[in-house]
Residue, then its C-alpha position, 0 to 999 in steps of 0.5 A: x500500500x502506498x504510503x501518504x506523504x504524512x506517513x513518509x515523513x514520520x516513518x524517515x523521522x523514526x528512522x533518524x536517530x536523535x542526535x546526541x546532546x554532549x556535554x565537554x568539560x572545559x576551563x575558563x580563560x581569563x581574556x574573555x571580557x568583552x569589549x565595546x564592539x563583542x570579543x575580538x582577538x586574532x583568527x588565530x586565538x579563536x581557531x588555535x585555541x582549544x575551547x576558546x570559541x567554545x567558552x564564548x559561546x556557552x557564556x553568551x548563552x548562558x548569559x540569557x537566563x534560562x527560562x527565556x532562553x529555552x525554545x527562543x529565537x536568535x539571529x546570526x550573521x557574518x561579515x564573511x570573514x575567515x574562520x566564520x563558517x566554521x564558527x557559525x558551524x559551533x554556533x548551530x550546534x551549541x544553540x541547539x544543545x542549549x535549548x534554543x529553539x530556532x536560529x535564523x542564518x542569513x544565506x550562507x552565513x551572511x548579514x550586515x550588522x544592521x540587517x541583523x538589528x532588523x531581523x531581531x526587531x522584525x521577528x522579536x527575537x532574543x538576540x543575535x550573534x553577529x560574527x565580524x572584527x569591523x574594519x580589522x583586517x581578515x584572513x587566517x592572520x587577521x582578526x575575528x570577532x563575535x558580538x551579541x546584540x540584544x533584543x531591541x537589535x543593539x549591542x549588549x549593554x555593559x550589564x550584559x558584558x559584565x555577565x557574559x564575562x562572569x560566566x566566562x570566568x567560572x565556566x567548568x563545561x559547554x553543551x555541544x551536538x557535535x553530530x549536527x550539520x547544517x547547509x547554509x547555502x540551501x534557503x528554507x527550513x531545516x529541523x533537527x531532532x535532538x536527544x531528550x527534546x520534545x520539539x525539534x530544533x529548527x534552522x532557517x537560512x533566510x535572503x541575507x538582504x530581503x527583509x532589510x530592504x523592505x525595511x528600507x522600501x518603508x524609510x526612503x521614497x525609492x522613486x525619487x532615488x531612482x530617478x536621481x540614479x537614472x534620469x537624464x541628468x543621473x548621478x554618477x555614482x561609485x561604491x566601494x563594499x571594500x570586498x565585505x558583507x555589503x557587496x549583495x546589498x549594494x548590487x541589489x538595493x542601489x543596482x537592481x531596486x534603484x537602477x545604478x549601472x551594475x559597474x557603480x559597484x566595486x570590490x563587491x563580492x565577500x572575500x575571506x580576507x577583504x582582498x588583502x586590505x583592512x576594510x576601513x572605509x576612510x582616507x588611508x585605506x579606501x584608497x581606490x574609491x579616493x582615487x576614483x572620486x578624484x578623476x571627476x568622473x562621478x558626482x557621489x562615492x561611499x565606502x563601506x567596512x566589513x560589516x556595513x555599519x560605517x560608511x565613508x561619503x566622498x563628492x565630486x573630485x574627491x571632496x570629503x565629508x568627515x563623518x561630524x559634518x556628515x551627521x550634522x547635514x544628515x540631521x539638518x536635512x531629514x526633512x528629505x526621507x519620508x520617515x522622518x517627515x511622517x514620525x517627526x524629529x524627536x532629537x539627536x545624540x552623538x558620541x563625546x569625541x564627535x565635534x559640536x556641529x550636530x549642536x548647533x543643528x539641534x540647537x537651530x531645530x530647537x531639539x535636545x543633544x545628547x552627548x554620550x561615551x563611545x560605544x554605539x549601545x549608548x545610544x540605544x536606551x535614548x531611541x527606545x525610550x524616545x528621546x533621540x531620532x538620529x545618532x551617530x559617532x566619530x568613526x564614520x557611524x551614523x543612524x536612527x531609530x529605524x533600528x538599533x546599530x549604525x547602518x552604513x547604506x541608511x546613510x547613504x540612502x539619506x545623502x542621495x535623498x538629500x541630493x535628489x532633493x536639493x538638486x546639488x551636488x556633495x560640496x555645495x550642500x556641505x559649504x551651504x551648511x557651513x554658511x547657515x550653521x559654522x563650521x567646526x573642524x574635526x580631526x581623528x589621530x588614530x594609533x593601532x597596534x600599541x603595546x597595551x601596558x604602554x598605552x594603559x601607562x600613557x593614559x594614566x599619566x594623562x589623566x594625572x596631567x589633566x586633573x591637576x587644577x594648575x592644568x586649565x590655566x597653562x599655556x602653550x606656545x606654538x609658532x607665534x600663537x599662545x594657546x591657553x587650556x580652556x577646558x579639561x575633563x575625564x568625561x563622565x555620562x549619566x545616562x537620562x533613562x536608567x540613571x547607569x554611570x560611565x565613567x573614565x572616558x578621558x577627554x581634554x577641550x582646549x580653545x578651537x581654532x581655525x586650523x587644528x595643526x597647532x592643537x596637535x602639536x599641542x596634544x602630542x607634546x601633551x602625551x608624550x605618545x611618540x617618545x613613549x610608544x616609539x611612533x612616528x605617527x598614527x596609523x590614520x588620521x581622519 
């Protein structure tokens, strides 16, 4: 007799055996606490040491008390950097033996950083893993790095950290089915049975931009867009995905839905290693799109990292938009993206080391400024509780309330909307708003690399420097200037929601001038920082 479908599928679910649920002992390691941006530690680390990835896992899960955690939903995702399909691999495995019910995976493992805040919003889930180091660089001696964002869609609040890390410190084992196996590169739904679990655990890879661009459909007006990208007078446009995560969504959102020519897109296919190159869109090393933006031939660049939560903007002829000033013409121009047109405008927020210029914006639009610490979770208590609309920070991140995390293509989808809308070009909108609002000058030195006890040592002795009371009333002499301290402080942040204290982010104000070199020179003699870490320079300077 010939077997029903229903019949079919019951008798091959008999057929499979459970798989095991294995518990592996292990021992803490003591480097586990996680910073502003997850863990990151060199691809080696992760790959060479025995159960360090392992450890990770179990403390981030069991971070999440259990109750919640039994028969939930979770997201993960990859910047597609070396090391992530194996990593995503232990993923699956350790999420099941822990009770998660159901893990969504972007197709063959890929998410942007922001489509991951989308889709935990989108379906409520409880969190999500996102696999990247950012803009470090990739490949086997490279970087790797694991971030979980929470519920609302952004970064792990300190509170969390500090829990992932208290487990981390006492960890004794890891539950693990290491017989389990999921194909990433198939879409659809694939179900497990495991051992002494009633439900099957479920695994579905979804279209890594699909429920991201629909988000973005809602936002934008795309046909105005479009016909800025198409028309008779069409923007000419170059972006660089910098060979990460952002290559499908820039070939399918800003080619395929708004109608660039296919060639706008560059170095837009993942690659393990990010092409040999650091994927850090700024001056130093999105190199290609400067040089390409320098020939004149197209009115509008951008650059995105490995995750597509920073982006770089460039205008005609290689005019830079440093990212304070792209945040505050973002935020003087909002009128131009119907969201913001719809829900209002309920204010702004940027990091303490982003310059003033989103100040004087929220000031003209009558709307509160929040100055936070650096660390984009800051910024996620304010949008959630309704004060801020638009936020971003001094390393080329930008966003809004739409979601949870910086967003990188957001922000370049507003800069056209403000173009298609203004009819002008990069340079004239940014020189127009220094006319209407001042200008204020921003500069990022930035020293990779340092040896940790020396940079722990070189700040403590600078914030010695700065508290002392005789500090604010020195001077220094460079060229024929004097230049008097008018402000030094060790930032303190009190955070208006939940009244939490972040302390300990050293800052120092002296009076601005109109070129920036002579307050370097300043900070450097300050510091000490070449003599004492044996630099010639920083990395980059932004």
């Amino acid at each position: 007799m010939k077997k029903t479908k229903l019949e079919d599928f019951c008798s091959r679910r008999m057929e499979t055996s459970p798989i095991p649920v294995v518990t592996v002992q292990t021992a803490p390691f003591d480097d586990q606490r996680p910073g502003t941006n997850g863990l990151r530690r060199k691809t080696a680390v992760f790959e060479g040491k025995k159960n360090y990835l392992q450890n990770y896992i179990q403390s981030v899960l069991s971070s999440i008390d259990l109750r919640d955690r039994q028969g939930c939903t979770m997201v993960v995702g990859s910047d597609g950097r070396y090391f992530s399909p194996a990593a995503t691999e232990v993923i699956v495995q350790m999420a099941a033996a822990n009770g998660i019910g159901r893990l969504v995976i972007g197709h063959n493992g890929l998410l942007s950083t922001p489509a991951v805040s989308c889709i935990i919003r989108k379906i409520k889930a409880i969190g999500g893993i996102i696999l990247t180091a950012s803009h470090n660089p990739g490949g086997p001696a490279g970087d790797f790095g694991i971030k979980f964002n929470v519920a609302n869609g952004g970064p792990s609040s300190d509170t969390v950290m500090e829990r992932i890390y208290h487990v981390s410190r006492k960890l004794e084992e890891y539950a693990i089915c290491p017989d389990l196996r999921v194909d990433l590169s198939r879409l659809g739904r694939q179900e497990f049975d495991l051992e002494n679990k009633f439900k099957p655990f479920r695994v579905e890879i979804v279209d890594s931009v699909e429920v991201y661009l629909q988000l973005l459909r809602n936002i934008f007006d795309f046909s105005a867009i479009k016909s800025l990208l198409t028309g008779p007078d069409q923007l000419k446009i170059h972006i660089d995905a910098m060979n990460g995560v952002m290559g499908p969504y820039v070939r399918r959102i800003l080619c395929d839905e708004l109608g660039a020519p296919a060639n706008s897109a560059v170095n837009s296919v993942p690659l393990e290693d990010f092409g040999g190159q650091p994927p850090e869109p700024n001056l130093t090393y999105a190199t290609s799109l400067v040089d390409a933006m320098k020939g004149g031939d197209f009115g509008f660049g951008a650059a995105f990292d490995a995750d597509g939560d920073r982006y770089m903007i460039l205008g005609e002829n290689g005019f830079f938009v440093n990212p304070a000033d792209s945040l505050a013409v973002m935020a003087a121009n909002l009128s131009t993206v119907p969201y913001f047109r719809q829900l209002g405008v309920k204010g702004f927020a940027r990091s303490m080391a982003t310059s003033t210029a989103l100040d004087r914006v929220a000031k003209a639009m009558k709307l509160a400024l929040y100055e936070t610490p650096t660390g984009w979770r800051y910024f996620g208590n304010l949008m959630d509780s309704g004060r801020c609309s638009l936020c971003g920070e001094e390393s080329f991140g930008t966003g809004s309330d739409h979601i949870r995390e910086k967003d990188g293509l957001w922000s370049v989808l507003v800069w056209l909307s403000i173009i298609a809308a203004r009819k002008q070009g990069v340079e004239q909108i940014v020189r127009e708003h220094w006319a209407k609002f001042g200008r204020n000058y921003f500069c990022r030195f930035d020293y990779e690399g340092l040896d940790p006890r020396a940079a722990f040592y070189l700040m403590r002795d600078l914030e010695s420097v700065i508290s002392d009371k005789a500090f604010t009333s020195q001077k220094f002499a460079v060229g024929d200037h004097i230049y008097s301290v008018e402000r030094a402080d060790n930032f303190e942040y009190i955070d208006p929601v939940d009244g939490t204290v972040a302390r300990n982010q050293v800052m120092m104000c002296s009076s601005l001038q109109v070129v920036l070199g002579p307050l370097i020179a300043i900070a450097l003699k300050i510091s000490n920082v070449h003599e004492r870490t044996g630099r010639r320079g920083p990395n980059v300077i932004t």
